[in-house]
C-alpha positions as CSV (number, residue, x, y, z in Angstrom):
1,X,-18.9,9.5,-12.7
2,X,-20.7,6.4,-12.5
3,X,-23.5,6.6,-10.3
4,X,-23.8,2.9,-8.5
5,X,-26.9,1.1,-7.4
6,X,-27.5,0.5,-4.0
7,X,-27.4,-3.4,-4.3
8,X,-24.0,-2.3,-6.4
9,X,-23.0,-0.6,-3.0
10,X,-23.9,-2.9,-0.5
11,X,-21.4,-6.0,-2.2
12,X,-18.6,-3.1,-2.3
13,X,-15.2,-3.8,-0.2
14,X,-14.0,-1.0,2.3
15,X,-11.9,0.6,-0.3
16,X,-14.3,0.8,-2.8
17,X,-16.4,2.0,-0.8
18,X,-14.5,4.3,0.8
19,X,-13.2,5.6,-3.0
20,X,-17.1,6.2,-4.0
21,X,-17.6,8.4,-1.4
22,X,-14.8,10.4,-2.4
23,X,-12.2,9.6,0.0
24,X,-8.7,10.3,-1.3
25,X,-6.8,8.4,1.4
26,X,-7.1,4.7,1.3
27,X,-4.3,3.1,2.9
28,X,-3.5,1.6,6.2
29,X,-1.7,4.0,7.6
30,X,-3.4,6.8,5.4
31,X,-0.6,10.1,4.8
32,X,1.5,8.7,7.3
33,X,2.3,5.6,5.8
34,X,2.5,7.1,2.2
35,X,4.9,9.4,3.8
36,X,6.9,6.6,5.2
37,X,6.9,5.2,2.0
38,X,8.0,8.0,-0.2
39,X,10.8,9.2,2.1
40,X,12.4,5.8,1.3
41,X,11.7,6.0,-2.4
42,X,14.5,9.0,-3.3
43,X,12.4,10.3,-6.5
44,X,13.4,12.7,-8.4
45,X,11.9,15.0,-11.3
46,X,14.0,12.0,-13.9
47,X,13.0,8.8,-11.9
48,X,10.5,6.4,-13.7
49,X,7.5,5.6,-11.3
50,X,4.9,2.6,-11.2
51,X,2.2,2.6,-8.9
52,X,0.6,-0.2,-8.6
53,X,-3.4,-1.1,-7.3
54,X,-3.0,2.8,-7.4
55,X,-6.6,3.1,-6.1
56,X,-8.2,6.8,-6.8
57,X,-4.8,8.1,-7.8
58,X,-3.3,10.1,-4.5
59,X,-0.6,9.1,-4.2
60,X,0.7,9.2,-7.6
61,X,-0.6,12.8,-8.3
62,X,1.3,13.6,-5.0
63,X,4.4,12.3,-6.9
64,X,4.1,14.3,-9.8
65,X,2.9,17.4,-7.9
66,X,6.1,16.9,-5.5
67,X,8.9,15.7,-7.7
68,X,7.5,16.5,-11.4
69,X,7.9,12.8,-12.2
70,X,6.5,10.3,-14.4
71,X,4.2,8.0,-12.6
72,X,2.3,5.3,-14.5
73,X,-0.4,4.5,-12.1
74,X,-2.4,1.1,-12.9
75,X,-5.0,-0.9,-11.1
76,X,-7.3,-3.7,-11.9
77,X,-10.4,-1.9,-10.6
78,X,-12.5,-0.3,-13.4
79,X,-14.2,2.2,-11.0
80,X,-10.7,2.7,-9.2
81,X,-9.5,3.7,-12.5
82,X,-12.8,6.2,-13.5
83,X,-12.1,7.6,-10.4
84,X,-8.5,7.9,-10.4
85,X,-8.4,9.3,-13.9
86,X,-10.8,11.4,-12.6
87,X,-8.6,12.9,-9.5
88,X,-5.6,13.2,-12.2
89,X,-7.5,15.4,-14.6
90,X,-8.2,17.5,-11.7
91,X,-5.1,18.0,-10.6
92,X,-4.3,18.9,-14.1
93,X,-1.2,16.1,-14.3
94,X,-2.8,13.9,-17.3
95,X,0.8,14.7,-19.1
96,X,2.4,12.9,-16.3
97,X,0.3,10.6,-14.9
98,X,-1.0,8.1,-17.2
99,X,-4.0,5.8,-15.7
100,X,-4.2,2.5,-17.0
101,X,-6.0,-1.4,-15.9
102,X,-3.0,-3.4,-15.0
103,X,-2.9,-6.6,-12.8
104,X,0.0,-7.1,-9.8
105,X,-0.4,-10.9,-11.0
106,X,0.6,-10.0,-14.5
107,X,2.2,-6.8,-15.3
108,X,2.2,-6.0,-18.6
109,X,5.9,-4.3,-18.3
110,X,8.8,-5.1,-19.8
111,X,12.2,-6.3,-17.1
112,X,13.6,-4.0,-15.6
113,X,11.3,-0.6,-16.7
114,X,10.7,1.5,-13.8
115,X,13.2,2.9,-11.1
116,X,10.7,2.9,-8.2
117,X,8.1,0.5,-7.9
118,X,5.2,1.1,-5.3
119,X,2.1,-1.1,-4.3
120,X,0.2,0.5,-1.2
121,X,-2.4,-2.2,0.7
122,X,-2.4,-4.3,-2.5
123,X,-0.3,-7.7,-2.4
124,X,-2.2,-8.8,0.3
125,X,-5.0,-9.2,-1.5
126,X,-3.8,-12.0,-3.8
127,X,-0.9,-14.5,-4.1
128,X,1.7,-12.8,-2.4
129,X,4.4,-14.7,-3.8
130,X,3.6,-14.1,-6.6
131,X,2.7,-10.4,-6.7
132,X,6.0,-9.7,-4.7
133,X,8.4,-11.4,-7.4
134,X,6.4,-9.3,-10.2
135,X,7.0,-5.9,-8.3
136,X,11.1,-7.2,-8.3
137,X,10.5,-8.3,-12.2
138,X,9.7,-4.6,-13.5
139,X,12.3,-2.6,-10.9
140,X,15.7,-1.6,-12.6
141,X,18.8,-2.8,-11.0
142,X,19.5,-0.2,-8.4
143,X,15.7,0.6,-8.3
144,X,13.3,0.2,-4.8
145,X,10.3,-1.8,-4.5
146,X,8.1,0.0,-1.5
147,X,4.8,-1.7,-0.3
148,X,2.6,-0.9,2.3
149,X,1.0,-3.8,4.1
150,X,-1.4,-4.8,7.2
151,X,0.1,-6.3,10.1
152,X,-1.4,-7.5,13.6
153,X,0.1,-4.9,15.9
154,X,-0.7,-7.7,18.9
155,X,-2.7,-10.9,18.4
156,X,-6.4,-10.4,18.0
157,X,-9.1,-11.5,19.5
158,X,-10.7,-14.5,17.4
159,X,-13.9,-12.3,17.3
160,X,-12.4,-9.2,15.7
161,X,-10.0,-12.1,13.3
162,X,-13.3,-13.3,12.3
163,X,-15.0,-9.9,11.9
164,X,-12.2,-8.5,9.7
165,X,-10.6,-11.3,7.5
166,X,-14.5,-13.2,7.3
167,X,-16.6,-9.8,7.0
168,X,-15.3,-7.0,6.6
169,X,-12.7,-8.0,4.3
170,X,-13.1,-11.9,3.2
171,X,-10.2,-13.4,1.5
172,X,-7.6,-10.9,2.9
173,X,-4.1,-12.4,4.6
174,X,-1.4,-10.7,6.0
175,X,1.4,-11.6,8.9
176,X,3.6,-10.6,11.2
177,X,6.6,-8.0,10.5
178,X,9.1,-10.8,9.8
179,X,6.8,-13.0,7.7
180,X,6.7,-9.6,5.0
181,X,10.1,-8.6,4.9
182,X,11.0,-12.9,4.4
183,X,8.3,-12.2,1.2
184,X,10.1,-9.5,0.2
185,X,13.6,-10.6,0.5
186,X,12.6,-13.8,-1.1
187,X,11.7,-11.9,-4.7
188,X,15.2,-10.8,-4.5
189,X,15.3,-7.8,-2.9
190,X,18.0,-6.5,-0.4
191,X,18.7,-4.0,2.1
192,X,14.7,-4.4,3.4
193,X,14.0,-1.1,6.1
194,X,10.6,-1.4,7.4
195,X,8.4,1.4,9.5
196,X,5.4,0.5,11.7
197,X,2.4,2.3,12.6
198,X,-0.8,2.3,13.6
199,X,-3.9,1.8,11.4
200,X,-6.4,4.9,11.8
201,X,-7.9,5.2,8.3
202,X,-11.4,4.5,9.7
203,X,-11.2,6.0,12.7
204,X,-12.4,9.8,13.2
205,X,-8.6,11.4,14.0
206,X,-7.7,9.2,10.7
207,X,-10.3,10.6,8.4
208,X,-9.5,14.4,9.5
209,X,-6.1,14.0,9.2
210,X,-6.2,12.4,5.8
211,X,-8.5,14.3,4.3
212,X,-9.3,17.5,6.3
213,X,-12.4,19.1,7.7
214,X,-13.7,20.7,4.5
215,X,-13.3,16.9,2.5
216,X,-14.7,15.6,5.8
217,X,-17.9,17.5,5.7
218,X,-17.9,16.6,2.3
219,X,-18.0,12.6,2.7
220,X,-20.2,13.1,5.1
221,X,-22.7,15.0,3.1
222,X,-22.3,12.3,0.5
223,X,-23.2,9.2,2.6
224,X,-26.8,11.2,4.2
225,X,-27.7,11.9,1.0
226,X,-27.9,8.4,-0.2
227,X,-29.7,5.6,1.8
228,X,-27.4,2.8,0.3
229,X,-24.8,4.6,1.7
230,X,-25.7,5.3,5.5
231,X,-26.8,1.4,5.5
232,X,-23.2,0.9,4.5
233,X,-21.4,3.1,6.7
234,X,-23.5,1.6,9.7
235,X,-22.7,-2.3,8.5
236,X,-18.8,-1.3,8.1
237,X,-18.0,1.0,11.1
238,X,-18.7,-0.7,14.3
239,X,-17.2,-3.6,12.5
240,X,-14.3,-2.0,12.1
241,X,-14.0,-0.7,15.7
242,X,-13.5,-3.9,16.7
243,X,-10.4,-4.9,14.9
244,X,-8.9,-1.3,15.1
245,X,-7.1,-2.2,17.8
246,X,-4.9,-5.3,16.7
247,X,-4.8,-3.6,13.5
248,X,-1.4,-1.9,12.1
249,X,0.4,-1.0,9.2
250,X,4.3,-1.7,8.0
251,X,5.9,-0.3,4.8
252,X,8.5,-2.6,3.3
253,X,11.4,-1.0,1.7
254,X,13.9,-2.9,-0.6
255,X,16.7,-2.7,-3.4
256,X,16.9,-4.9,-6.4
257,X,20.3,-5.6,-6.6
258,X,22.7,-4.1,-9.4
């Protein structure tokens, strides 16, 4: 695995971050919202899965360990991808999980080639227009786009607006519940179900129940070892705390029409 430098670290974003200290849950709404998600998806040992921005690879080894699917997982991240490749080979699901670079923007998929389409935490990071109509482009008629996104559970303070969307993570958008499913209804999905919840990735009853005490201790052990990291984990966290409470997560479910 690569080893990083700390300058390398301290320019990381939160999920990067959080990926090279071996976290396996990086979403929102961590298992919960994944959950969410895959409840809506109706996969089957046959169906033909994309996950895209697949980060280190949970979700779709979870897939393939669940259902026995085939789950391309792509992401435009090169150390997402070691890492995810990684996770995959571990789980010993290479035959069914291929990891390869691919770009929301610009999948390199053909119309129409995948029955479920998922993007967890990842079209809110670029055009969203844009990225939404590409996630309808590659879905079979029939098939469900499913994406997890942020959402301001109440409005937030202009302090923890600024401290998330200017530090924590610059560039980032996201809206209100209504403003996502318009998105996703206007790449031409129908039928759009949505679920709400909380966001509690960074917060201590988040990490143990995404990853468990044993992979806790684990993280744990990995940021004292390294300086780079502990300066990190000290920049990001109280940070954090203050926009954990205006902070939530809502998966989008949706059909592409037949």
């Amino acid at each position: 695995m690569t080893k990083l430098a700390s300058r390398e670290i301290e320019q990381l974003d939160p999920y990067k971050f959080m990926a090279v200290i071996g976290k396996r849950v990086i979403h929102p709404g961590g298992r919960a919202s994944t959950e969410a998600l895959l409840r809506r998806a109706a996969i089957t040992a046959s169906t033909r899965v994309l996950d895209v921005g697949c980060g280190v690879g949970t979700t779709a080894v979870e897939i393939a360990r669940r259902h026995g699917a085939h789950v391309t997982a792509v992401d435009i991240a090169p150390l997402m991808l070691e890492r995810a490749a990684a996770n995959v080979g571990d789980a010993g699901l290479a035959h069914l999980v291929p990891v390869e670079p691919g770009d929301i923007l610009d999948l390199r998929f053909d119309d129409a080639s995948f029955d479920v389409v998922i993007a967890e935490a990842v079209t809110m990071f670029v055009d969203r227009t844009r990225a939404a109509a590409e996630l309808a482009r590659v879905a079979a008629p029939g098939g469900r786009v499913l994406a997890t996104e942020f959402f301001w559970r109440r409005p937030p303070t202009p302090e923890a607006k600024e401290i998330f969307l200017g530090q924590v993570c610059p560039g980032l958008e996201f809206d209100t519940i209504e403003d996502w499913v318009r998105l996703y209804e206007s790449a031409g999905l129908s039928a759009l179900e949505t679920e709400t919840g909380p966001f509690e990735m960074m917060t201590t009853k988040g990490f143990l129940a995404d990853e468990g005490l044993a992979r806790c201790l684990g993280i744990m052990g990995r940021v004292a070892v390294r300086p780079a990291h502990v300066r990190k984990m000290a920049w990001l966290m109280p940070r954090m705390a203050r926009a954990v409470p205006y902070l939530g997560y809502i998966v989008v479910a949706g059909t592409k029409p037949k």
